[in-house]
C-alpha positions as CSV (number, residue, x, y, z in Angstrom):
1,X,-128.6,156.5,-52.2
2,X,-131.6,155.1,-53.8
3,X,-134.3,153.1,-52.2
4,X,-134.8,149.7,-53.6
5,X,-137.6,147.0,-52.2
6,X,-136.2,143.5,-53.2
7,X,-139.4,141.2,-53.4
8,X,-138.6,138.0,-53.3
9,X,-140.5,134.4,-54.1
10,X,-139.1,131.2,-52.3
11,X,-140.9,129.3,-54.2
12,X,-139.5,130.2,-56.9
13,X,-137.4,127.0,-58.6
14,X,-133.6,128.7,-58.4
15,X,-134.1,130.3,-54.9
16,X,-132.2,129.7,-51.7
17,X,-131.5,131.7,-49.3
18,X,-127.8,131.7,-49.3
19,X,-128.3,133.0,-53.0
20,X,-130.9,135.8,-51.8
21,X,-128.3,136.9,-49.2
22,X,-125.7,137.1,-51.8
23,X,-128.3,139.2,-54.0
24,X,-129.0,142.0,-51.0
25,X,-125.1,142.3,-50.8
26,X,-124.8,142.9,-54.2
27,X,-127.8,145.4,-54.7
28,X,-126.4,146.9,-51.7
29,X,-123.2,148.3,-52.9
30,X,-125.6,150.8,-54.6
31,X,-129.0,150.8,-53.3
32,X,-130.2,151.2,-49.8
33,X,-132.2,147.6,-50.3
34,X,-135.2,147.0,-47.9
35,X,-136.2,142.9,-48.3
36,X,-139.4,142.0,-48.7
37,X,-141.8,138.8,-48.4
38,X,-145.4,138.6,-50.0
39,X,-147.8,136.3,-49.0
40,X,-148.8,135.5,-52.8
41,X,-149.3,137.1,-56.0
42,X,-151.8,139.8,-54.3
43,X,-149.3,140.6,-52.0
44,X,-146.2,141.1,-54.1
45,X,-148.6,143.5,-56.0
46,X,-149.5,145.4,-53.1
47,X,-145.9,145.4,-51.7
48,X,-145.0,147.2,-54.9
49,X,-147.8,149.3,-55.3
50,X,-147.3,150.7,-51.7
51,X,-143.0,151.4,-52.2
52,X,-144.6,153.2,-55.7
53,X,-146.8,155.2,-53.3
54,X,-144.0,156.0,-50.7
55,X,-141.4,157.0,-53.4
56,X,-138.9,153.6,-54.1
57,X,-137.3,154.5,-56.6
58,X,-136.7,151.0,-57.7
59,X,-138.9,147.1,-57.2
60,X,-136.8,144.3,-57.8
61,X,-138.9,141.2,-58.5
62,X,-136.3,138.0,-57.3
63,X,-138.0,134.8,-58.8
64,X,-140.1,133.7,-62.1
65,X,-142.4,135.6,-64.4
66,X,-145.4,135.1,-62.0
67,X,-144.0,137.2,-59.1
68,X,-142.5,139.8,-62.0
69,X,-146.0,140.4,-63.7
70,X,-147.3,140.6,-60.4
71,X,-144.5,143.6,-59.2
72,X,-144.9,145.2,-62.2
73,X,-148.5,145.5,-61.9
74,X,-147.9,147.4,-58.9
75,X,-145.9,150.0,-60.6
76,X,-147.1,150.6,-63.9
77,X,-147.3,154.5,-65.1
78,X,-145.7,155.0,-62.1
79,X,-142.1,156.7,-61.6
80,X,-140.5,153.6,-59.7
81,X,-138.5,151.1,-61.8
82,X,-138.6,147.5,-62.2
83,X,-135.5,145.1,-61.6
84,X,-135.6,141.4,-62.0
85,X,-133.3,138.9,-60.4
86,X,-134.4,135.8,-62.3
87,X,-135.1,132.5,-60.1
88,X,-137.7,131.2,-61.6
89,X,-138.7,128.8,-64.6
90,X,-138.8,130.3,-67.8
91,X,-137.7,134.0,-67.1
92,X,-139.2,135.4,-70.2
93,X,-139.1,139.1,-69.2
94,X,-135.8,138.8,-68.2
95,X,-134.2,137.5,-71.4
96,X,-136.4,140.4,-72.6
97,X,-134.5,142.9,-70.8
98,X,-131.3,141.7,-71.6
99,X,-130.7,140.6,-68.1
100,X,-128.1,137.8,-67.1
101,X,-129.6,134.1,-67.1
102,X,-127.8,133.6,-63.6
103,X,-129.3,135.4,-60.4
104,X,-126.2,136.6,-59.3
105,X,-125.1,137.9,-62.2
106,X,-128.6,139.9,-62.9
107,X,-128.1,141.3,-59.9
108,X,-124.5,142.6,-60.3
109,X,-126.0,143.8,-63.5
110,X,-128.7,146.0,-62.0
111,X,-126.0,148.2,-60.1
112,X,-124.7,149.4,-63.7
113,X,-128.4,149.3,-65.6
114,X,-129.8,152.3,-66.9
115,X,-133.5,153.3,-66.6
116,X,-135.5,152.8,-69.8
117,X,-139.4,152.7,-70.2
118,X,-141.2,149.5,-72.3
119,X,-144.7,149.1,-73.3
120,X,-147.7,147.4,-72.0
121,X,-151.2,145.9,-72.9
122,X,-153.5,146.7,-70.8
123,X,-156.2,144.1,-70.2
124,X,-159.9,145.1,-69.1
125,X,-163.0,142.8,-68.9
126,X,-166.1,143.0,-66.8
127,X,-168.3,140.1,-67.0
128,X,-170.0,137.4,-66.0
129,X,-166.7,136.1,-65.0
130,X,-166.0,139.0,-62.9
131,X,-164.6,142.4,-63.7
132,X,-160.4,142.9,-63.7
133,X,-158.0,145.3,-64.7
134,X,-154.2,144.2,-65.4
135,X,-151.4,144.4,-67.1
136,X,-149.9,142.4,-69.6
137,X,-146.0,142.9,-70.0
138,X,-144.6,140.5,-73.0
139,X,-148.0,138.7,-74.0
140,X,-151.5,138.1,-73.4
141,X,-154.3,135.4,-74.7
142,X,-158.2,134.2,-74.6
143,X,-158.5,130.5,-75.9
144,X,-155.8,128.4,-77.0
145,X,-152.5,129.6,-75.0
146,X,-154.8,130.2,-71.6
147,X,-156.0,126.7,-71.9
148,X,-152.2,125.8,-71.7
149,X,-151.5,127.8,-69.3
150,X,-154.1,126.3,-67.1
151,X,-153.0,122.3,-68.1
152,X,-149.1,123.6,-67.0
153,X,-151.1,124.7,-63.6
154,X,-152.8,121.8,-62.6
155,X,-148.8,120.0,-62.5
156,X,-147.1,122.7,-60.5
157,X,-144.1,119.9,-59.1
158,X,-143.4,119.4,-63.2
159,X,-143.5,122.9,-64.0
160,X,-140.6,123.5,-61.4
161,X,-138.7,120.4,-62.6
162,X,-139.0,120.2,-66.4
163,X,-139.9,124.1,-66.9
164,X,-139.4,124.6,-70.8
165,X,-140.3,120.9,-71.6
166,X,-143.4,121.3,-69.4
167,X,-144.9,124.3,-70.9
168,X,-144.2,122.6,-74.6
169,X,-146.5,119.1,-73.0
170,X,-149.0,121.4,-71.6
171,X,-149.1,122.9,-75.2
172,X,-149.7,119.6,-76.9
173,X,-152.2,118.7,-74.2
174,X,-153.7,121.8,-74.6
175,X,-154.1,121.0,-78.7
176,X,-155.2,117.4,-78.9
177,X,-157.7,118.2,-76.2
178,X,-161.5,119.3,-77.6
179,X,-159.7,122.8,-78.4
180,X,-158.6,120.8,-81.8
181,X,-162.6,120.2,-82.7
182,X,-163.7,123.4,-81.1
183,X,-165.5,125.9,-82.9
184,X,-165.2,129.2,-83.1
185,X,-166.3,131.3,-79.9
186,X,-164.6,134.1,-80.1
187,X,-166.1,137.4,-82.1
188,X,-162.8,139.4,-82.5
189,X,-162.9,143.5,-83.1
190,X,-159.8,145.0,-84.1
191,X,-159.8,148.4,-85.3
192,X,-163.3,147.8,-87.1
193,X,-162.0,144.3,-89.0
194,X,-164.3,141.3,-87.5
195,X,-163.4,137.9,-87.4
196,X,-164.7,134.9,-85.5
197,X,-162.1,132.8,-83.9
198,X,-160.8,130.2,-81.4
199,X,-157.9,131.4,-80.0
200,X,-156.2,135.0,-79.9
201,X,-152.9,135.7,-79.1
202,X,-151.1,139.0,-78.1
203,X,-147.3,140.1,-78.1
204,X,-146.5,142.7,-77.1
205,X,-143.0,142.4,-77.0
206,X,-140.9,140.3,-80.1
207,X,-139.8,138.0,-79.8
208,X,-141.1,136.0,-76.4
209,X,-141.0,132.1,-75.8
210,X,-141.8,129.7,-73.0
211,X,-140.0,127.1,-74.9
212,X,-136.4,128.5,-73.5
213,X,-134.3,129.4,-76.5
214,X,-136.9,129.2,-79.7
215,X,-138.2,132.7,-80.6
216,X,-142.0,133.4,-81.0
217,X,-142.9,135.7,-83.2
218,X,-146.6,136.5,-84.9
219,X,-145.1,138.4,-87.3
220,X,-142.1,138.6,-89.4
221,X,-141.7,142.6,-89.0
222,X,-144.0,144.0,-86.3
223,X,-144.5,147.2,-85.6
224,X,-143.9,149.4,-82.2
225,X,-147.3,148.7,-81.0
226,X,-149.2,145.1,-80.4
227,X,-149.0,142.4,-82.5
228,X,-152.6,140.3,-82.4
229,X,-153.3,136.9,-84.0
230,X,-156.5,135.4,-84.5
231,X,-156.7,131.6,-85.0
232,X,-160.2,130.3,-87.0
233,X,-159.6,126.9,-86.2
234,X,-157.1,124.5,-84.2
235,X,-156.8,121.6,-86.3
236,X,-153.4,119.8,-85.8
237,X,-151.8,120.0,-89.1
238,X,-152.7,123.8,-88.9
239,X,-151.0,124.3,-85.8
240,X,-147.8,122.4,-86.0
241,X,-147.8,125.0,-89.3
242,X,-148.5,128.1,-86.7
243,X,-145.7,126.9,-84.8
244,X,-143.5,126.3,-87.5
245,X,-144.0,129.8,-88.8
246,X,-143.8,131.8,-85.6
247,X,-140.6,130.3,-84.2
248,X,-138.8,131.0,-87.4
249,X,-140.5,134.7,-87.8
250,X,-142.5,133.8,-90.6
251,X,-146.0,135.5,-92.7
252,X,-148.5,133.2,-90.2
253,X,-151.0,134.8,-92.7
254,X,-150.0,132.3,-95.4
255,X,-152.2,129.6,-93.6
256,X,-155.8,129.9,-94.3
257,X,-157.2,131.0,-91.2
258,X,-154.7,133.4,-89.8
259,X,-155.5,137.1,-89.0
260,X,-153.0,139.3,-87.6
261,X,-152.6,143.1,-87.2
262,X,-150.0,145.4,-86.0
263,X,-150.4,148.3,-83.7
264,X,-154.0,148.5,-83.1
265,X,-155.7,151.2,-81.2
266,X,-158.3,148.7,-79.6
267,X,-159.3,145.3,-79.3
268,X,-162.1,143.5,-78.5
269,X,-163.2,140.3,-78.0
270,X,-166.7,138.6,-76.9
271,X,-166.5,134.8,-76.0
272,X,-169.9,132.8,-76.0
273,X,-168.8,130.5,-73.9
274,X,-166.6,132.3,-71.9
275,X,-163.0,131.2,-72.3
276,X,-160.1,131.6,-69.8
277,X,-157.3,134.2,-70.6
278,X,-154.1,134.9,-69.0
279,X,-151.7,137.7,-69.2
280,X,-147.2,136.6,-68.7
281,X,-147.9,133.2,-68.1
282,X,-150.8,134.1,-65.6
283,X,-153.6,132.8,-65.6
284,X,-156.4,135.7,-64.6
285,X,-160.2,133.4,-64.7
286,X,-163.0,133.5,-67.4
287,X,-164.6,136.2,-69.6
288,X,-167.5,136.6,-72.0
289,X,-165.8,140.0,-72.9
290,X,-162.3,141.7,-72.9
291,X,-160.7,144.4,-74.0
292,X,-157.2,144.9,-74.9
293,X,-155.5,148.2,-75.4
294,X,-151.8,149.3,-75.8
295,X,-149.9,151.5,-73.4
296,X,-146.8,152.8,-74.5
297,X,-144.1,153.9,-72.4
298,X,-145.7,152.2,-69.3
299,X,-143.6,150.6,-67.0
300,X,-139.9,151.8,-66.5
301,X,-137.5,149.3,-66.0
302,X,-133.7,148.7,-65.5
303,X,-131.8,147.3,-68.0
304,X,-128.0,146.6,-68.7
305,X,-126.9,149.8,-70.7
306,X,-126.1,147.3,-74.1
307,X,-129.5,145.6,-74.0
308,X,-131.0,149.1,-73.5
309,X,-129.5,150.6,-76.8
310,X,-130.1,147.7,-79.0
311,X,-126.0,146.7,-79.3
């Protein structure tokens, strides 16, 4: 029987513990489940990491998109799997997956999944900020989206009640705030193209949303690899227009302003001031420099065998 190491967040805003009782008896009618409970982020990283190291074949992350970027940091271009119970607010990697919307169900659906392998960015900056290493697995940002992120932070209680209509306040926030005036800080280097910008944004997996049903998508047909969009300027009009565009897969290049490119080997990205990026929702500090780079194929994961053919 395979070894699986269910971690679990109870902070997470659908857990109980009746319902992660009901999730170990359902994972157990295949897996030989072993529970698990981090202390934080750093420890649901290391808890996965280490059942990578002693041969799990299978992490299930039971909660939001916090304690599943965390897990799957753990693991990636490792052998061992990623499930995902969702419990949390948005669930954005789950809906990726194909997963069920409704713990239970997710979990049921993980006895039948099939193994498949999805790509990540891989995020790498050492700075005056600090240095860190990580793993981004459906988006990543410096500037504009980070500086939500850390708004939706500072309201943790609203973020577990209002989820979706929290994220798209912290959004506004984040706009009328001095990023709509800001200029340009960011010197971007894709692939040898250079632009200066205020905000880039990467998606590595199409479409993602924190806005719970409404797509987001930088490009109307991207490619296998990353999808990067660089943002001159903030002005309001300009990004209602952004939003507009990307939540109905439009060309975002038709505003003046816009940059994006598909599948790039490398970026990089120099921020005088340094400016906050995040990685799934997470917010990971400061940094005058980063560098972004696509890994295919790295993190395997289970997935319901109709998700995983593209049916």
């Amino acid at each position: 029987m395979r070894r699986l190491l269910l971690v679990a967040n109870p902070s997470a805003s659908a857990f109980t513990g009746a319902l992660h009782r009901r999730v170990v008896e359902e994972l157990g009618a295949a897996f030989e489940v072993v529970p698990a409970w981090p202390s934080g982020p750093d420890g649901a990283r290391q808890l996965a990491a280490e059942a990578a190291f002693d041969g799990f074949d299978i992490v299930v992350a039971m909660g939001g998109d916090g304690v599943v970027h965390h897990v799957a940091n753990g693991i990636a271009r490792t052998r061992t799997a990623l499930g995902i119970v969702p419990a949390g607010t948005t669930n954005v990697v789950a809906r990726i997956i194909g997963l069920p919307a409704k713990p239970a169900k997710a979990a049921q659906a993980l006895v039948d999944a099939v193994t498949t392998t999805v790509p990540l960015a891989h995020l790498a900056t050492d700075s005056l900020g600090g240095a860190r290493s990580e793993f981004a697995v459906f988006a990543a940002g410096i500037g504009y989206d980070a500086e939500m992120v850390h708004i939706a932070e500072q309201r943790p209680a609203s973020k577990y009640y209002f989820g979706s209509i929290h994220y798209a306040r912290s959004a506004a926030a984040a706009l009328l705030s001095r990023l709509r005036t800001r200029a340009a800080n960011l010197r971007v280097d894709c692939d040898g193209d250079r632009v200066d910008a205020v905000s880039v944004m990467i998606q590595v997996h199409d479409p993602f949303t924190y806005f719970g049903k409404m797509p987001l998508r930088l490009s109307p047909a991207p490619g296998t690899g990353l999808t990067v969009l660089a943002i001159e300027s903030l002005a309001l009009r300009r990004a209602l227009s952004v939003l507009g565009r990307a939540s109905t897969g439009r060309d975002l290049t038709r505003i003046p302003g816009m940059h994006v490119w598909h599948d790039p080997a490398k970026l990089v990205i120099e921020a005088e001031p340094r400016s906050r990026f995040q990685a799934d929702g997470e917010l990971l500090g400061s940094a005058d420099w980063l560098e972004v780079t696509p890994v295919p194929d790295g993190l395997r994961v289970l997935r319901p065998p109709d998700a995983a053919s593209g049916r």
